[in-house]
N, C-alpha and C positions, 0 to 999 in steps of 0.2 A: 500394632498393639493388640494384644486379647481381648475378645469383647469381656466387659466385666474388671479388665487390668487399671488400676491406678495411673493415670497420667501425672509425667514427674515436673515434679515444680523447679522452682528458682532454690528454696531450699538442700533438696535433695543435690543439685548439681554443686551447692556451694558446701554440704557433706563429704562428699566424692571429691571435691578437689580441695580440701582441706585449706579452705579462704571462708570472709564473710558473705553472707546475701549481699551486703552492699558494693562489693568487689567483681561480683558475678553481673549484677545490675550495671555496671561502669565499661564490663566488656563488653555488655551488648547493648550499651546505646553507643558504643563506639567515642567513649571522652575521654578526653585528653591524659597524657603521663602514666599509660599504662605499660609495663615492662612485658614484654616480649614473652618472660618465663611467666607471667600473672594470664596473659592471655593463652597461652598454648594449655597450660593447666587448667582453666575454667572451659575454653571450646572441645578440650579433650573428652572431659567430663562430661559435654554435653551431649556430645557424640555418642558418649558409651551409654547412657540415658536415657538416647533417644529425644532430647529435650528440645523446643522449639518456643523461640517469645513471642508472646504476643504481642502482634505486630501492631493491635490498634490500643493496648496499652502503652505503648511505646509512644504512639501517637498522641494520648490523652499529656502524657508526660511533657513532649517537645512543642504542645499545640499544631501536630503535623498529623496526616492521615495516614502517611506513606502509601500513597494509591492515585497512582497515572491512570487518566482516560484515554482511551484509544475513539475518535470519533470518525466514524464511517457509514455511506448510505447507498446503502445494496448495489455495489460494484458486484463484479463477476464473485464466484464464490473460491477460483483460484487463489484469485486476487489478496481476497480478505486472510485468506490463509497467508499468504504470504508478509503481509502490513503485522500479522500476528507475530508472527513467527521472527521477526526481525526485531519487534518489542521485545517479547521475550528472550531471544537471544542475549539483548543489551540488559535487562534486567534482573540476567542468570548474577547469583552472587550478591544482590542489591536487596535491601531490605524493602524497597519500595516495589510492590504488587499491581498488578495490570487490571484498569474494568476495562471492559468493553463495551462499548455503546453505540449499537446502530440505530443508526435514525431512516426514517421514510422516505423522507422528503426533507433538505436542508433549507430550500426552496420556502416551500409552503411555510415554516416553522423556524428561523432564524432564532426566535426569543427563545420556546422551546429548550433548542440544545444550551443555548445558555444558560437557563435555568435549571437541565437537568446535571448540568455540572456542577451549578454550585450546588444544588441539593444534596449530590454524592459525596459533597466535603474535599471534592480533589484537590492536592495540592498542586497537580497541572496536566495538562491535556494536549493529546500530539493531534494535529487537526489531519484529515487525508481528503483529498476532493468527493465532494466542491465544499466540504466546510471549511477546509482551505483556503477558500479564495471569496466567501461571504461576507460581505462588508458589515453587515450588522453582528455577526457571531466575532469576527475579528474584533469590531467596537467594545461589543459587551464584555466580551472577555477581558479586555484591556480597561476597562471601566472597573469591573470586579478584581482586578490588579490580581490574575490567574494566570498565571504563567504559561505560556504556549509555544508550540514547536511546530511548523507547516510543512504536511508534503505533500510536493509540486505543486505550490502555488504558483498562478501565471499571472497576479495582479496585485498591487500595493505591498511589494516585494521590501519594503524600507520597515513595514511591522512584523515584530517577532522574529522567532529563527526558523529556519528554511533549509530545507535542502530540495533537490530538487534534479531533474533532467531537459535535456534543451528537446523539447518535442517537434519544434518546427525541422531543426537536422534532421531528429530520426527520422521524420515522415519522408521529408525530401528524399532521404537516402534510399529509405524501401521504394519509393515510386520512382524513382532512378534505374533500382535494379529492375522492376515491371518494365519499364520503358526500353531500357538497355536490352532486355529479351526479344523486344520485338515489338511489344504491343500498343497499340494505338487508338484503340475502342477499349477502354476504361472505365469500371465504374468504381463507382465509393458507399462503404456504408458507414456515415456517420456514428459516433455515438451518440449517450446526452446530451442535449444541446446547454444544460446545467454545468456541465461540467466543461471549464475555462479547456482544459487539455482539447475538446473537440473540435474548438476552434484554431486551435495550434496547429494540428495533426494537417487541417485542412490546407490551410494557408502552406505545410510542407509540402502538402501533394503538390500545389498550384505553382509552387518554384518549381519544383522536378517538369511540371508539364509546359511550362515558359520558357525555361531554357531550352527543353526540347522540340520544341513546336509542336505539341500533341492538344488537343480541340479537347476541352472538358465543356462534354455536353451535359444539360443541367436534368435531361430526362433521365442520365445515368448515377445520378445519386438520390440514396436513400437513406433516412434519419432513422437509428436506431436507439438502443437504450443500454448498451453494453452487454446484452446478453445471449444468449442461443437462440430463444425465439426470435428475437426482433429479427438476428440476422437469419437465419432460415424464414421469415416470412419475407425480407427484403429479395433475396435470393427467390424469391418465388415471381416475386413482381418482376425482377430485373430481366430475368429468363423469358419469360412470358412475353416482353415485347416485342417489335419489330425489330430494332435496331436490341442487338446482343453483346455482349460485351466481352471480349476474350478475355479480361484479366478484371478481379474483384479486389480493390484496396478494402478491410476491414479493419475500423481501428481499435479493435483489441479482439484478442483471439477467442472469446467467445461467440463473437459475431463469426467469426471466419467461420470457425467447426460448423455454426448450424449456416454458414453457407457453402460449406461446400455439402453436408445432409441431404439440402435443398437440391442441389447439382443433380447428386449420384440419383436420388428419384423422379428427376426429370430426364434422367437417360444421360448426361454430361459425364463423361471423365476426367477426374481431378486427377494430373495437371495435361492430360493430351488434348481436351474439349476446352476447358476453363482452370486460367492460375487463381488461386485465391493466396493470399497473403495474410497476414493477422499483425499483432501490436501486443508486448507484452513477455512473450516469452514464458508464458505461466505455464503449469502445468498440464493443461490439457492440449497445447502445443505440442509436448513432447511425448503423449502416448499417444493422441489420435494417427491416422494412417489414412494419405500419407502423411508424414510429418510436416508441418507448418511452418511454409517461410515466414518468419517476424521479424521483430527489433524488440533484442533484451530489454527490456526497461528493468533497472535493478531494484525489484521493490524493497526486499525483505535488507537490502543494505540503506536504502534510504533510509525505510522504519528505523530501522537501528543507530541512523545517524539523527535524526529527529528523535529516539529518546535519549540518545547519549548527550545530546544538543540538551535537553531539557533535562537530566540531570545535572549537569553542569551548573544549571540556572539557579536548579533549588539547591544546588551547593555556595553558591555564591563564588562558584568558579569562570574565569572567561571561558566563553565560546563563540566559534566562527558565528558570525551572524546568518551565511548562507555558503553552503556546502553544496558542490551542480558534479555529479554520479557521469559517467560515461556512458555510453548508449552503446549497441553494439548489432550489425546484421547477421541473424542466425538462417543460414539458406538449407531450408529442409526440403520437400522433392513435390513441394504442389506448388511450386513455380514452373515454366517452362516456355521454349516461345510458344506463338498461338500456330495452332492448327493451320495448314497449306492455305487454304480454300477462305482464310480469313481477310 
């Protein structure tokens, strides 16, 4: 539109397609008994217009806001791109509009997020770990009878709708392939300890290293926070010891990149010196060099099935209660066995 140009009304489009305002008002709250030639003729209009409702008129009308929260606390920044982008996806074509709302700390602030929900007037909110899996935010929300969709929750899996990944396989599987390589001197870098998935991911390693008989020594894991620094400073420490580790489990691929960073400036070569592996499958998996063995975790299909889950809800339509994504090993070239002399 021109700056200065007349924004066109409900009027104008009910001009143009030669019906009433009230006619034009009926196709776009979307109510019932409207003929097929009544609709094509008013959105045609609208089109040629330019014309768009307002969405939170619309809302005063239905006592609805038509606006999904998306709640998430500072995961990798892949990541969140992706929990986006999977919202949006499912919301292309939907009259209902996307916030977004990161929080700090789900931790420290339970009530918090529940009250910046209700403040936002949401009619409902896709939760992504760990508000996922907080027993106080789950309550409150459920106390405020605010509709909710979880993804990968690892705990009181019977509230709300869920979708979700079996993270104890995926881990087991990647620390399968590490072991199946060769290696036997292992480390790990945690994520969040907040977040239910860290402890999943762990307990996969510890299958892979039981069936195999490989010693997980506890001086070779390190607690990280999901991100690049944590694990390039983990990566610092781990190098630095006596006992060295040929192969580094990271559980999500932010850790990895900033360990293998840490690698290449300690003189290591990723993958002939030290395998490092990652969790995730996100985007900086696939441009770093070398490319990054992980495990797809399917975000942006999850998102999209946690808001489709949750439109369903505010339609008053049935949906799956819990929906579990496939996992998948993606072997990119910073795996390999360890070094002769190891």
């Amino acid at each position: 539109m021109a700056r200065g140009a007349k924004r066109s009304t409900i009027i104008d489009v009910a001009r143009l397609a030669q019906v009433s305002p009230k006619s034009v008002s009926r196709v776009f709250n979307n109510e019932p008994h409207i003929t097929p030639a009544l609709r094509k003729k008013v959105l045609s209009a609208a089109k040629e217009l330019n014309y768009h409702p307002n969405v939170l008129a619309q809302g005063l009308v239905g006592r609805r806001s038509y606006l999904v929260g998306l709640i998430y606390e500072k995961p990798s920044p892949s990541y969140v791109v992706e929990l986006q982008r999977g919202a949006i996806e499912r919301l292309h074509g939907e009259r209902y509009r996307l916030i977004v709302l990161p929080v700090e700390s789900v931790a420290d602030h339970p009530q918090e997020v529940v009250g910046m929900v209700r403040s936002a007037a949401l009619d409902g909110v896709i939760l992504a770990p760990p508000a996922s899996d907080h027993p106080e935010v789950l309550a409150g929300l459920s106390e405020a009878r605010i509709p909710f969709a979880r993804i990968a929750p690892q705990s009181q899996l019977e509230l709300g709708l869920s979708t979700a990944m079996d993270d104890i396989a995926a881990a087991r599987e990647i620390a399968e392939h590490v072991v199946g390589l060769g290696h036997r001197t292992i480390a790990i870098i945690k994520g969040d300890p907040a977040h239910a998935a860290s402890a999943q991911r762990l307990a996969g390693y510890h299958l892979a290293f039981e069936a195999s008989g490989v010693q997980q020594r506890p001086e070779l894991v390190e607690t990280g926070d999901f991100s690049f620094e944590s694990g390039y400073e983990a990566t610092k420490r781990l190098l630095s010891r006596k006992l060295r580790p040929t192969a580094i489990l990271a559980q999500n691929d932010d850790m990895a990149v900033g360990a293998m960073s840490a690698a290449r400036e300690l003189g290591f070569d990723v993958p002939a010196d030290l395998t490092v592996v990652g969790f995730d499958d996100s985007e900086i998996a696939r441009i770093v060099w070398p490319r990054l063995t992980t495990i797809r975790q399917p975000v942006v299909e999850m998102a999209k099935t946690a808001t489709d889950m949750l439109l369903r809800e505010l339609a008053g339509e049935p949906a799956a209660e819990m929906v579990i994504h496939a996992h998948r090993l993606v072997e990119g070239s910073s795996a390999a066995p360890p070094p002769g002399d190891a």
